[in-house]
Z-matrix of the N, CA and C atoms (Angstrom, degrees):
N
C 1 1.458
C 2 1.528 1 110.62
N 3 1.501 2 122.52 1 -48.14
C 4 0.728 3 110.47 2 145.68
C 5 1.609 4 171.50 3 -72.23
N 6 1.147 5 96.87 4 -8.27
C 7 1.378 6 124.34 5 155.09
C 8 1.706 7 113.42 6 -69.18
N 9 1.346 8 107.51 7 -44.94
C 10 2.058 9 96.87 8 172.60
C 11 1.067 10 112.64 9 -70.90
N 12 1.357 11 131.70 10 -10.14
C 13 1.624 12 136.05 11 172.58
C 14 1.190 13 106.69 12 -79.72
N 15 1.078 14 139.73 13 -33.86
C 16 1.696 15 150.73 14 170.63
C 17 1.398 16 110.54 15 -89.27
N 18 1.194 17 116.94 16 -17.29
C 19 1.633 18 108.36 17 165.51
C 20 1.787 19 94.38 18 -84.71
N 21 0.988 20 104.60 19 -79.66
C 22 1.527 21 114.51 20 -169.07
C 23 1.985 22 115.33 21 -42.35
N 24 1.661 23 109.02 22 -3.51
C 25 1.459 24 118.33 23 163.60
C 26 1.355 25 99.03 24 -80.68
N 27 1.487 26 119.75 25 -77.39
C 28 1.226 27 118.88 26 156.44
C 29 1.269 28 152.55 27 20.30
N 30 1.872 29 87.60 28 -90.36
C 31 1.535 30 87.41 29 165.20
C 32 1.056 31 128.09 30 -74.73
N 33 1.697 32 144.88 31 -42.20
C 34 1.064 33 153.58 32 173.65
C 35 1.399 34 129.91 33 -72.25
N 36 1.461 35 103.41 34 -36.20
C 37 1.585 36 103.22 35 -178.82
C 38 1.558 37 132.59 36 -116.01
N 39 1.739 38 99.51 37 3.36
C 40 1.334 39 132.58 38 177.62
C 41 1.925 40 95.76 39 58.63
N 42 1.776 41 94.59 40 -161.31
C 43 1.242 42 95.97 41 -164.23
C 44 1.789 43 122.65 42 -102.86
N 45 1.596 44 80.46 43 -7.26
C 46 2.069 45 102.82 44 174.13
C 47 1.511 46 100.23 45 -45.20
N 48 1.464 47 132.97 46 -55.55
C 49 1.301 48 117.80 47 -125.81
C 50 2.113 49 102.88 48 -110.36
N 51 1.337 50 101.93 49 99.35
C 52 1.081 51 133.37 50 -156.47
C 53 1.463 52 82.40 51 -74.94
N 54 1.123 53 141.31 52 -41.43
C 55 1.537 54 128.87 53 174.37
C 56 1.145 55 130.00 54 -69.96
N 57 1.343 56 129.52 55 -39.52
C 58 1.241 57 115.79 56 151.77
C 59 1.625 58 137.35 57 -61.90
N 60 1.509 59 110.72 58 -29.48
C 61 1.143 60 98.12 59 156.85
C 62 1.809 61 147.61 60 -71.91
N 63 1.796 62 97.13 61 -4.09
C 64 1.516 63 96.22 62 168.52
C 65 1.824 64 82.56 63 -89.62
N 66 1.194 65 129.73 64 -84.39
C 67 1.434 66 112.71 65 -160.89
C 68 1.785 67 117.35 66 -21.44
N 69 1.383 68 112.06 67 -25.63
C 70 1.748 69 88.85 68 153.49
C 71 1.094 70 151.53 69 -112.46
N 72 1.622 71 89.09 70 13.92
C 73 1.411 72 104.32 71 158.60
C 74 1.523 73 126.53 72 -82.63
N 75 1.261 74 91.46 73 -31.37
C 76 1.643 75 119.47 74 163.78
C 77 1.962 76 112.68 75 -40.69
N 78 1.393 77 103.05 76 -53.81
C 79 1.043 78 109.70 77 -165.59
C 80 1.535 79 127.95 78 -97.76
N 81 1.560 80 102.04 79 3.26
C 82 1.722 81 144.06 80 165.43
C 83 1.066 82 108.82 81 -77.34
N 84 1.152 83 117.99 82 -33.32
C 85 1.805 84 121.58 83 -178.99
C 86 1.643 85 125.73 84 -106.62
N 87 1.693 86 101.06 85 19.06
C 88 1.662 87 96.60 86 175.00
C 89 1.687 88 73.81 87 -110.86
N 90 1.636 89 83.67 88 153.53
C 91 1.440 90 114.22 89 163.05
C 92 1.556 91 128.07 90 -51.12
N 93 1.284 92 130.71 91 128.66
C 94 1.265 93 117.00 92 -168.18
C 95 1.945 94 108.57 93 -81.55
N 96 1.830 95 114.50 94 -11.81
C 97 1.363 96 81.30 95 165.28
C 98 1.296 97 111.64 96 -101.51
N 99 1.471 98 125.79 97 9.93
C 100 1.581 99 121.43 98 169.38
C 101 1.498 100 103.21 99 -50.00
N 102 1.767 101 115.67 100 -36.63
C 103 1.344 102 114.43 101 -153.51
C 104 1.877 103 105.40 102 -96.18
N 105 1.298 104 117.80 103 -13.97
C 106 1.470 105 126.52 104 147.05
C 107 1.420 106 137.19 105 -68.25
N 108 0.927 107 133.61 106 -7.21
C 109 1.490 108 177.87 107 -97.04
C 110 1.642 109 91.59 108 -134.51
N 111 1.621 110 134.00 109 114.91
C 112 1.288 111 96.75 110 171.84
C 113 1.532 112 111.86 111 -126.76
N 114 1.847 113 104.83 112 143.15
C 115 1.292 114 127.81 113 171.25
C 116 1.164 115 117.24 114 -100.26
N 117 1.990 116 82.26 115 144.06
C 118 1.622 117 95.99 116 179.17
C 119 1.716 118 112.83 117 -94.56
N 120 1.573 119 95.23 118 147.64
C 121 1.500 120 90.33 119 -168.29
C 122 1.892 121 84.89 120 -118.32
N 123 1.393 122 103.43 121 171.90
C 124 1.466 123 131.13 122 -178.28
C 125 1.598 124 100.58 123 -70.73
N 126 1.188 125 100.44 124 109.60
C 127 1.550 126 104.10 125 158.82
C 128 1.690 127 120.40 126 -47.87
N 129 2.056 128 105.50 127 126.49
C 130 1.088 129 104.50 128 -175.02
C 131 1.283 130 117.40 129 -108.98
N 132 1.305 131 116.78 130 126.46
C 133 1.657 132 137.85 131 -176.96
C 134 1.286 133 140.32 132 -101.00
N 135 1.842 134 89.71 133 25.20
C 136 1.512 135 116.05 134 -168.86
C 137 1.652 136 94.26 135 -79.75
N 138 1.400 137 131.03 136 131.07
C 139 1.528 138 112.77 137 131.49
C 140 1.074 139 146.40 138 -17.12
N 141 1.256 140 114.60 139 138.09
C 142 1.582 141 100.81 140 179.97
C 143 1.596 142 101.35 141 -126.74
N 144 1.897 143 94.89 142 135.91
C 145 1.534 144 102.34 143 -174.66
C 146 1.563 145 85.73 144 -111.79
N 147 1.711 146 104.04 145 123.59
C 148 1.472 147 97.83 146 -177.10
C 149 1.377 148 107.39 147 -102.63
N 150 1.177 149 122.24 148 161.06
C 151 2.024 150 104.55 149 174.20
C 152 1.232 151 117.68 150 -144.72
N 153 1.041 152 149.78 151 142.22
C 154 1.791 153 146.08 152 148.34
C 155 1.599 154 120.83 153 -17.00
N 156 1.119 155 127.10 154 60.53
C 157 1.410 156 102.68 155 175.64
C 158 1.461 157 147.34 156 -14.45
N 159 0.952 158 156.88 157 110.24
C 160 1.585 159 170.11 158 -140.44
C 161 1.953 160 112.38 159 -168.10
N 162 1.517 161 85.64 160 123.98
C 163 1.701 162 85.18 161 176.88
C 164 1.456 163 113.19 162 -83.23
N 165 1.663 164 105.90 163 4.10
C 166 1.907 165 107.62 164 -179.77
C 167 1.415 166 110.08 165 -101.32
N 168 1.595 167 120.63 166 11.38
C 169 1.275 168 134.94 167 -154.81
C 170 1.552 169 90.51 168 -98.38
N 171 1.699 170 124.67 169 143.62
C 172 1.140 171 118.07 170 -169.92
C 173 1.677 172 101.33 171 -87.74
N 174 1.217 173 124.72 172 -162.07
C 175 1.070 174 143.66 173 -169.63
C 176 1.626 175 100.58 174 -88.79
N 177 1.011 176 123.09 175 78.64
C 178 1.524 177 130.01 176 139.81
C 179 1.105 178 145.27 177 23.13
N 180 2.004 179 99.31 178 -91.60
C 181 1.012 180 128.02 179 -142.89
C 182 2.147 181 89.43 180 -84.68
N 183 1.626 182 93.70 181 -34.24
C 184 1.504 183 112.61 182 179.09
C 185 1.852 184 121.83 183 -66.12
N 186 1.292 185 101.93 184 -26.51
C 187 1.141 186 130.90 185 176.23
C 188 1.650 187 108.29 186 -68.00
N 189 1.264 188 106.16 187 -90.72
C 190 1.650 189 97.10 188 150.12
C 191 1.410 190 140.25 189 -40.54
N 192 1.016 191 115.19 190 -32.98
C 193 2.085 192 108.20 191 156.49
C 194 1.421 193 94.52 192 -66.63
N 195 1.217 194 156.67 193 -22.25
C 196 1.610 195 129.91 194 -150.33
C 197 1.609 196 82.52 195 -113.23
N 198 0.887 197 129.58 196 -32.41
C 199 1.556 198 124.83 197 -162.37
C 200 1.398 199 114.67 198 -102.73
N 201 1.490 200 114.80 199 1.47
C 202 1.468 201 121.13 200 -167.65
C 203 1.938 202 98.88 201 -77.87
N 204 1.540 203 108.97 202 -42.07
C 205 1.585 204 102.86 203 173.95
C 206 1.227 205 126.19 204 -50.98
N 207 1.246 206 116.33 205 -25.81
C 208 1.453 207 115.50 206 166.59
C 209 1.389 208 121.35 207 -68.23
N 210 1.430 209 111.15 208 -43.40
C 211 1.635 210 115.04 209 160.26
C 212 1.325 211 122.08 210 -30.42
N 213 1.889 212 102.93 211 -49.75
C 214 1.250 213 117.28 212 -145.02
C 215 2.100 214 91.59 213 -80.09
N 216 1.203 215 125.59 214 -24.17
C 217 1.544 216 132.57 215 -162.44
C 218 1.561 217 107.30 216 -88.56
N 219 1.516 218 108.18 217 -28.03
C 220 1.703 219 125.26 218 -177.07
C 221 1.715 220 83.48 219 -70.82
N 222 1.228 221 131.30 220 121.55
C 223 1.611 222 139.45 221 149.21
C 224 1.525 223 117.79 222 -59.15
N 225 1.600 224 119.57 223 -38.06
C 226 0.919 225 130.29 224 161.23
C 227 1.592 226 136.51 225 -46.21
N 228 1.719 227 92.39 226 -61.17
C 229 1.534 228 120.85 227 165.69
C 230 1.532 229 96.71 228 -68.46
N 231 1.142 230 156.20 229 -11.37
C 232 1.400 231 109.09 230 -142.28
C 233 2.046 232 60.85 231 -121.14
N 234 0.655 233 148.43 232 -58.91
C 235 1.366 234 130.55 233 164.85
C 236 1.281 235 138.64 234 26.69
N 237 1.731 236 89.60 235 -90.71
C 238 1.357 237 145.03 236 -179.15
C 239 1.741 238 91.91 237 -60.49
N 240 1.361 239 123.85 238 -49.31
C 241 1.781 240 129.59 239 -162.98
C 242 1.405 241 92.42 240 -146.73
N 243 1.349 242 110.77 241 92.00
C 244 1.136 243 114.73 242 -177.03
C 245 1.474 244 106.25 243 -91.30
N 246 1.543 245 126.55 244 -49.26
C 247 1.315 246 123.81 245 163.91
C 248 1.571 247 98.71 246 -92.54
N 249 1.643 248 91.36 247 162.14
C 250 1.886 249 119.55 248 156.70
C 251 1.687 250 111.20 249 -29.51
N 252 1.292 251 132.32 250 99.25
C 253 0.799 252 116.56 251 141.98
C 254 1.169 253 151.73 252 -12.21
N 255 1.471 254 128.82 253 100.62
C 256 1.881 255 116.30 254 170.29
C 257 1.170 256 121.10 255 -30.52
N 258 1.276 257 139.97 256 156.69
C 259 1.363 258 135.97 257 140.96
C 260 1.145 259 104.38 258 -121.64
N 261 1.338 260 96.18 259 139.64
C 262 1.662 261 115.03 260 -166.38
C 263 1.699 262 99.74 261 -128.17
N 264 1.300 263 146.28 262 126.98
C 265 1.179 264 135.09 263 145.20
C 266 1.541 265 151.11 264 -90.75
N 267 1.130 266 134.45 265 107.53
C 268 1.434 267 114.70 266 -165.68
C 269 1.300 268 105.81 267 -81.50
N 270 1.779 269 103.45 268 -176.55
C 271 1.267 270 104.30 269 -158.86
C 272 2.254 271 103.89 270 -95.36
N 273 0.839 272 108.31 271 144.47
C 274 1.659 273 105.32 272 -166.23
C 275 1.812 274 103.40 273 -56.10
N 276 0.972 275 122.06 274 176.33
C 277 1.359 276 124.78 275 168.54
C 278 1.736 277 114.17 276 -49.30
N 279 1.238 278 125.23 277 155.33
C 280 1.689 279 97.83 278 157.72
C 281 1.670 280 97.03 279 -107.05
N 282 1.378 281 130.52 280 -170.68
C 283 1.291 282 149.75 281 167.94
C 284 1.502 283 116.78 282 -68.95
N 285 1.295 284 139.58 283 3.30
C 286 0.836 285 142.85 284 166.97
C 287 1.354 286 110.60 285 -99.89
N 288 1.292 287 134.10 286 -33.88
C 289 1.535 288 125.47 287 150.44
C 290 1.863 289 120.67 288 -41.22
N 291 0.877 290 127.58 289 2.39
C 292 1.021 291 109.69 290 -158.41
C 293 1.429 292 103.77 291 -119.87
């Protein structure tokens, strides 16, 4: 186990990057049932805007931060979408569906 953690530093991230190697040392030294352990998280009540994936598809996530103030001024809209929407994407059809 430890040895694929030192290969896989290694191979990928060479030996410059002094931050990732405390973050895995960091993360070698919590307990494995601290990390089974289970927490409750806050129920989420975001919308979900789901979409088709496309690599010609513009930027989104940016799209919605710039356009969310307008949401936020509609009384109606801001209601209806009170927080930022998720974006969630699925994966497109493949060619064998077809």
């Amino acid at each position: 186990e430890v040895k694929h953690m030192q290969n896989f530093t290694n191979l990928f991230l060479g030996n410059a990057y002094k931050v990732i190697k405390e973050q895995i040392n960091r993360a070698r030294h919590i307990l494995r049932n601290n990390l089974l352990q289970f927490r409750s998280r806050e129920p989420n009540d975001r919308t979900p805007l789901v979409v088709t994936y496309s690599s010609q598809m513009k930027p989104l996530t940016r799209i919605l931060n710039d356009l969310q103030p307008i949401l936020d001024k509609n009384t109606a809209l801001s209601k209806a979408l009170d927080r930022r929407p998720m974006l969630a994407y699925r994966q497109p059809p493949t060619s064998s569906k077809y």
